[in-house]
C-alpha positions as CSV (number, residue, x, y, z in Angstrom):
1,X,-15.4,0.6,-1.6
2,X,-12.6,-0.1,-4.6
3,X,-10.0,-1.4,-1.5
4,X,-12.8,-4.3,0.0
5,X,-13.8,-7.6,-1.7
6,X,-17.6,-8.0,-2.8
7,X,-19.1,-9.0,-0.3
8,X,-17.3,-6.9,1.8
9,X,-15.2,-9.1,4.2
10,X,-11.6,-9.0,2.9
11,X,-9.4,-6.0,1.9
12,X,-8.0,-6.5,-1.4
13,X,-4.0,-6.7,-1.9
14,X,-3.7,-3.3,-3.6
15,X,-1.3,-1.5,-5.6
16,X,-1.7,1.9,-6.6
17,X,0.3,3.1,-9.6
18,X,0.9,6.3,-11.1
19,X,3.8,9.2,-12.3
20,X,5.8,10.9,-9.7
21,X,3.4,13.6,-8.5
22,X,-0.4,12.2,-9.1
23,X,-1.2,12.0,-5.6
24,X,0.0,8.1,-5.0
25,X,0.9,9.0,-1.2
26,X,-1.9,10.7,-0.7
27,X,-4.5,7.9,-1.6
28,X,-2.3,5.5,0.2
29,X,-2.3,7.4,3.3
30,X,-6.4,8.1,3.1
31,X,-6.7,4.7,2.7
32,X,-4.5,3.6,5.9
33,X,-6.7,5.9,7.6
34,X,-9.7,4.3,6.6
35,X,-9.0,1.1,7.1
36,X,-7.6,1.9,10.3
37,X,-10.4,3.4,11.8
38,X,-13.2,1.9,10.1
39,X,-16.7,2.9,9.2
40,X,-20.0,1.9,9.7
41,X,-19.5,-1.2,6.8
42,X,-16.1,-2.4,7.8
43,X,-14.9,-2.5,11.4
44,X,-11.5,-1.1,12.1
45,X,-7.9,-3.2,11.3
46,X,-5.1,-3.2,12.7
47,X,-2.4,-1.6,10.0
48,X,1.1,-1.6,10.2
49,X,2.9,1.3,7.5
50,X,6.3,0.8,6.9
51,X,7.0,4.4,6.3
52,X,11.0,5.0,4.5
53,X,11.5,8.1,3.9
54,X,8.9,9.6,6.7
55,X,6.7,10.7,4.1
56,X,3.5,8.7,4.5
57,X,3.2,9.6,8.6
58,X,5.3,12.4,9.1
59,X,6.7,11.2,11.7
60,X,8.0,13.9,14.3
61,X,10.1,12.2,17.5
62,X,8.4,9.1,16.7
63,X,4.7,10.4,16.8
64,X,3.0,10.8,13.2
65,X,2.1,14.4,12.3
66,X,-0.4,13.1,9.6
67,X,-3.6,11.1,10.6
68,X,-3.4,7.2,9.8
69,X,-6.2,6.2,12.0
70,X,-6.1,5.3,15.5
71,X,-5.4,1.4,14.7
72,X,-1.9,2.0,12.3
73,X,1.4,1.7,13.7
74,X,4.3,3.3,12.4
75,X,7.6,2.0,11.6
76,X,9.7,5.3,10.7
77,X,12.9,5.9,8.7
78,X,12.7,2.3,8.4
79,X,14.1,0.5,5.0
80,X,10.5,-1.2,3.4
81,X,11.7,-5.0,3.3
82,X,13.1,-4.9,7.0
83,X,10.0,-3.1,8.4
84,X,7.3,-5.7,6.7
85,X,9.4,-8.5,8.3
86,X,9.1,-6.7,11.6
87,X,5.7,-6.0,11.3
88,X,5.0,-9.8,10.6
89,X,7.2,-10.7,13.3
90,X,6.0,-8.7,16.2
91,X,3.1,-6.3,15.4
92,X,0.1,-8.8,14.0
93,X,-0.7,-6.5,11.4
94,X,-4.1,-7.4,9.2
95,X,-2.7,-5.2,6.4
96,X,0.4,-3.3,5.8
97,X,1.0,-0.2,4.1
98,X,4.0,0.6,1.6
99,X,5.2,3.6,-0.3
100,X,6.8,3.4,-3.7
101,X,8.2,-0.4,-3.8
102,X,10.6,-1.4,-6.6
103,X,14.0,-3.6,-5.6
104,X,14.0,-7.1,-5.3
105,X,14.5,-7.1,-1.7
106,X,10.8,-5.7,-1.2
107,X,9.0,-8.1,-3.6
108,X,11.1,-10.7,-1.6
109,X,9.0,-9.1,1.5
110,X,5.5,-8.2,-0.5
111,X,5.7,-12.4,-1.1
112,X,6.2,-12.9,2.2
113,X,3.9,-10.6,4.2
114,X,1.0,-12.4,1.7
115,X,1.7,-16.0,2.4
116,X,1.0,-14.7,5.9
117,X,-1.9,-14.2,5.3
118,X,-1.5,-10.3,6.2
119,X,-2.8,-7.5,3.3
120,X,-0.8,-5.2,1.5
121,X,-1.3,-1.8,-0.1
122,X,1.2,-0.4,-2.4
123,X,2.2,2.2,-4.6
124,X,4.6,2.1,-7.5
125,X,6.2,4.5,-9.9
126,X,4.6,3.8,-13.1
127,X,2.7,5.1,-16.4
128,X,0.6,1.9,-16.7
129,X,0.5,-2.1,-15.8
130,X,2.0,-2.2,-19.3
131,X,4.8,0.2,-18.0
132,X,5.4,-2.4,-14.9
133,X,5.3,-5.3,-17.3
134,X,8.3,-3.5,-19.0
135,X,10.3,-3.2,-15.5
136,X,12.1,-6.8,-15.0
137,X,11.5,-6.4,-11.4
138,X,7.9,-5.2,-10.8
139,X,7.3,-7.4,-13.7
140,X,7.2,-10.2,-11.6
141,X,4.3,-8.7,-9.1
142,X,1.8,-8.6,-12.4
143,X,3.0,-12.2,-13.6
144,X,2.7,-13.8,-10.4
145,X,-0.8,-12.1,-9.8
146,X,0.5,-10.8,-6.5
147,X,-1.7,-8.0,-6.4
148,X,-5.6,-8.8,-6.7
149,X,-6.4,-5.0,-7.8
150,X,-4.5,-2.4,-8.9
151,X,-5.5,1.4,-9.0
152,X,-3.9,3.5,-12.0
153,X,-3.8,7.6,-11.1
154,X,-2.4,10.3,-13.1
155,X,-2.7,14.3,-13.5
156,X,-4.3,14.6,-16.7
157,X,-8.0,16.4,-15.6
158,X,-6.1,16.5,-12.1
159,X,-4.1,15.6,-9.5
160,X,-4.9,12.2,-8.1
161,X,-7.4,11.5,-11.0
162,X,-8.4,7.9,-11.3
163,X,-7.5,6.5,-14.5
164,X,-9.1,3.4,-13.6
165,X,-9.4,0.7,-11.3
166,X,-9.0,-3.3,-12.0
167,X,-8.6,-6.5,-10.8
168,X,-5.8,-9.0,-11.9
């Protein structure tokens, strides 16, 4: 319910943030999942993951080990600005998924992929919006709003606790 709009219509651009190991890969990929195959409130989207380091599919010969819904498709060992290009270009993506953004190059492509009208969810490294504020470079996502509502994890009760959710 925290990734949809109100009334329900529109997925919200999204950006998880959270300490290394507080379960930012894990949320992201349930989520691809879910908006991939939909439920009985929300119908299916196509997603496209942009997935670096193989860590979001698991990726084994090309075919992802991990379940990300029966609508995502997979752009493996790919670098993250390239592959939301590509995915713009040729796939027709409604939202696109990306682990762990930080250099220019992919807020470059984050700007991009949303003036197209395409969705993104994102995680980041981070202890807080604060702590992005503090970053020159992800700076720039919180000034310029790009994100409509960001989810803050982190291992204090337990892994993949929510902190809290909220909106820009």
């Amino acid at each position: 319910p925290y990734l949809y709009t109100e009334d329900g219509k529109e997925v919200y651009h999204t950006l998880i943030i959270s300490p290394p190991r507080c379960g930012k890969t894990t949320l992201l990929r349930d989520m691809i999942r879910q908006l991939s195959d939909g439920s009985m409130n929300h119908p299916g989207m196509v997603v496209g993951v942009v997935d670096e380091r193989a860590e979001i599919g698991a990726c084994y010969m090309g075919v992802p080990q991990n379940d990300l819904g029966i609508r995502t498709d997979v752009l493996d060992c790919c670098p993250k600005d390239k592959g939301m290009m590509m995915l713009i270009r040729s796939m027709s993506p409604m939202v696109i998924a990306v682990d762990e953004v930080g250099s220019i190059n992919d807020i470059n492509a984050i700007e991009y992929v949303m003036n197209c009208g395409c969705k993104l969810v994102a995680t980041v490294h981070g202890d807080s919006i604060e702590d992005l504020k503090d970053k020159p470079i992800l700076n720039k996502l919180i000034e310029k709003k790009i994100f409509e509502r960001f989810i803050l994890l982190n291992n204090q009760k337990e892994i993949g606790h929510i902190e809290g959710i909220y909106d820009s």
